[in-house]
C-alpha positions, 0 to 999 in steps of 0.5 A: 542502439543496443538493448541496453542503450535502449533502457538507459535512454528509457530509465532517463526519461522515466525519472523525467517524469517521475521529477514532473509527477514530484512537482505535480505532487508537491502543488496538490495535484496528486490525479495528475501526478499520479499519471506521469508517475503511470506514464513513467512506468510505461517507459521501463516496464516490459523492456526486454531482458527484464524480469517480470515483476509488480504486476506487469501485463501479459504483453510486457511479459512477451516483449521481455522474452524477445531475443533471450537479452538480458540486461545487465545487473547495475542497470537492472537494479537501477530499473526496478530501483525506480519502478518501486519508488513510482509505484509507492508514489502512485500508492500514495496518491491514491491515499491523497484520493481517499482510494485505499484499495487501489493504494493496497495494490500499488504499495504490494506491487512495489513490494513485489519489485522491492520487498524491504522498501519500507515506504510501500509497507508504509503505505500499506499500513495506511491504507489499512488503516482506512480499510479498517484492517487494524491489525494487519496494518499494526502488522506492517507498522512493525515492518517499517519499525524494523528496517534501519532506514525508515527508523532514522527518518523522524518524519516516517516515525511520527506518522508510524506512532500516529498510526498505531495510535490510532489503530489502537484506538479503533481497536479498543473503539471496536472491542468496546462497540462488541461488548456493549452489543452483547450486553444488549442482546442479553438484556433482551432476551432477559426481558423477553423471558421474564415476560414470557413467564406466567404468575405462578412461574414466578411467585412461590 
């Protein structure tokens, strides 16, 4: 079997899993569909002939530099075309576990694959949002406003205008919190220097 048997075979299996961790997905069960989305990216992560990209380990990189192979342009893209649909799902189900961080990481790895797939900058604007980064996750609200695709999908932009509300919101929320937090400090040290002066300080 050539190199490039090889990978084909390995992309096949890959969107097997990626079909089982939809329906995992689908029926709630996002842990475990978050490993088959994983086990699918063992399959085509570190072939040889492959660039390295989204975070790949040190081991995947030595394996892709056996043999100086280089696969071809169509089956490369299809590859990365996949790597970066399975890493935003996995971002996705760590959002669906109230796991923001790891979320970020997983929708910029699949941005390092593919850096206009607009459902890992979605993905990142959510789990901004969570981390409480209002304004970078505005930021990537824009992003995914900008790209044709996601601005043809009225499922992607109901969940954009959800976002920016509410991101808006707890901006206005934290700008509100901040002034009223001055305002305190300053009516204290009023008080407390008023206190501190004498009668004649204060009598004419």
């Amino acid at each position: 079997m050539s190199v490039e048997e090889e990978a084909q075979s390995k992309l096949e299996k890959a969107h097997e899993l990626k079909s089982l961790g939809n329906e995992l997905f689908k029926a709630g069960k996002f842990n475990k569909a978050r490993v088959k989305y994983a086990t699918a990216l063992a399959y085509t992560r570190g072939l040889p002939g492959r660039e390295m990209k989204g975070g790949e380990s040190m081991a995947q990189l030595a394996a892709q530099s056996q043999g100086g192979v280089k696969l071809s342009v169509e089956l490369s893209e299809q590859l990365d075309d996949l790597d970066a649909i399975v890493k935003t799902n996995i971002s996705t189900c760590f959002l669906k576990a109230n796991k923001p961080s790891d979320a970020l990481q997983a929708a910029r790895e699949a941005l390092e694959i593919k850096p206009s797939h607009w459902k890992a900058k979605l993905r990142v604007a959510e789990a901004k949002e969570k981390l409480r980064d209002f304004d970078s996750c505005l930021a990537a609200l824009d992003d995914v406003s900008n790209h044709a695709e996601a601005a043809a999908d009225s499922g992607a932009m109901t969940l954009v205008r959800k976002l920016r509300d509410l991101a808006n919101k707890r901006i206005k929320e934290e700008a509100s919190r901040q002034r009223k937090a001055f305002s305190n400090i300053f009516e204290r040290a009023r008080v407390e220097d008023t206190s501190l002066r004498t009668p004649s300080d204060t009598t004419k």
